[in-house]
C-alpha positions as CSV (number, residue, x, y, z in Angstrom):
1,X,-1.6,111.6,156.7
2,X,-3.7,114.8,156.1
3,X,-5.5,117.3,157.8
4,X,-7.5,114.8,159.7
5,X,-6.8,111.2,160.8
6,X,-10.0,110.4,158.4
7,X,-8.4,112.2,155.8
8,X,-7.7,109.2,153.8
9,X,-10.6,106.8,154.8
10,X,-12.4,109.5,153.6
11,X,-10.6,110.2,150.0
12,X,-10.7,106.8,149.2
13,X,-14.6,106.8,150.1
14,X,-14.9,110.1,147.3
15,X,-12.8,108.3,144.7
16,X,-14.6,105.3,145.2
17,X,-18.2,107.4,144.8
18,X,-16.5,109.5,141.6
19,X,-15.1,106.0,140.3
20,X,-18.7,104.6,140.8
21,X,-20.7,107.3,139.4
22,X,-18.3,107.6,136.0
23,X,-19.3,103.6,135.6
24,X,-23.2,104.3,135.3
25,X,-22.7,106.8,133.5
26,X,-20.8,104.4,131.4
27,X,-23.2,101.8,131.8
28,X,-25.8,104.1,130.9
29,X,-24.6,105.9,127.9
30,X,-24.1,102.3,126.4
31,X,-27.8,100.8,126.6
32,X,-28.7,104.2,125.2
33,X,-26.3,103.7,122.1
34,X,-26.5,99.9,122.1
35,X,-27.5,99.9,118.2
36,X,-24.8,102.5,117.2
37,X,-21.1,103.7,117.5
38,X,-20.2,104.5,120.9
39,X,-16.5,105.0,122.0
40,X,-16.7,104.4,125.6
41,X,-17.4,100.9,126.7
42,X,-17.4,99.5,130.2
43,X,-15.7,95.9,130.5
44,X,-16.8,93.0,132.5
45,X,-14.1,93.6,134.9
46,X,-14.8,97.5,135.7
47,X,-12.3,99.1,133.3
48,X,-13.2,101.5,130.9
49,X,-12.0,101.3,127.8
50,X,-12.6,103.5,124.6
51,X,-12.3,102.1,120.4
52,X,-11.8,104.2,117.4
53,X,-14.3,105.5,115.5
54,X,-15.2,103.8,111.9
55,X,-13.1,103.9,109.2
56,X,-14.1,106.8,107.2
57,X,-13.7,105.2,104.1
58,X,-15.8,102.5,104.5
59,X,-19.0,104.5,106.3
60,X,-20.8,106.3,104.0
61,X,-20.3,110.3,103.3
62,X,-23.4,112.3,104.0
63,X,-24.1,113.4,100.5
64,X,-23.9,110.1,99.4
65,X,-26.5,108.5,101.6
66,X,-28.6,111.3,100.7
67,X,-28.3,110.9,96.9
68,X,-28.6,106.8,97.5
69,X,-32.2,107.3,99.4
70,X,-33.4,109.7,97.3
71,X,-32.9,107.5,94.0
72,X,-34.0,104.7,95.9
73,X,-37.4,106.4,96.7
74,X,-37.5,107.8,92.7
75,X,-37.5,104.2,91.6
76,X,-39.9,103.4,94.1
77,X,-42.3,105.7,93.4
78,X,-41.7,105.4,89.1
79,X,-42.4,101.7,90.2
80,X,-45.9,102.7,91.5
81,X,-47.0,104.9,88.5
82,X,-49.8,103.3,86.5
């Protein structure tokens, strides 16, 4: 019972529309991460379900990639040197 005797019909109908749009949104943030980490995931049932982020001991630290890639391209370029 509300203020109108649509009142419910038509809360269930916005819910539905809110439920809906959250889902693409979803749906969408997923094919746009697809290669990486993303902690929202949409199941095949319509639940939405989130999963911890990597551990941070076994990703890489920032300096540490950096200091990797640029020895990498040292030894690349000492390689080349005639």
């Amino acid at each position: 019972v509300g203020p109108s005797q649509q009142y419910v019909e038509e809360s269930r109908k916005g819910h539905e529309k809110v439920v809906d749009g959250w889902r693409k949104a979803v749906e969408a943030a997923e094919k746009a991460n697809a290669g990486g980490y993303w902690p929202v995931h949409l199941n095949d049932d319509g639940t939405i379900t989130t999963s911890l982020p990597p551990d941070p001991n076994v990703v890489l630290d920032l300096t540490d990639g950096i200091e990797k890639s640029v020895a990498a391209a040292t030894t690349a370029s000492e390689a080349y040197v005639v």
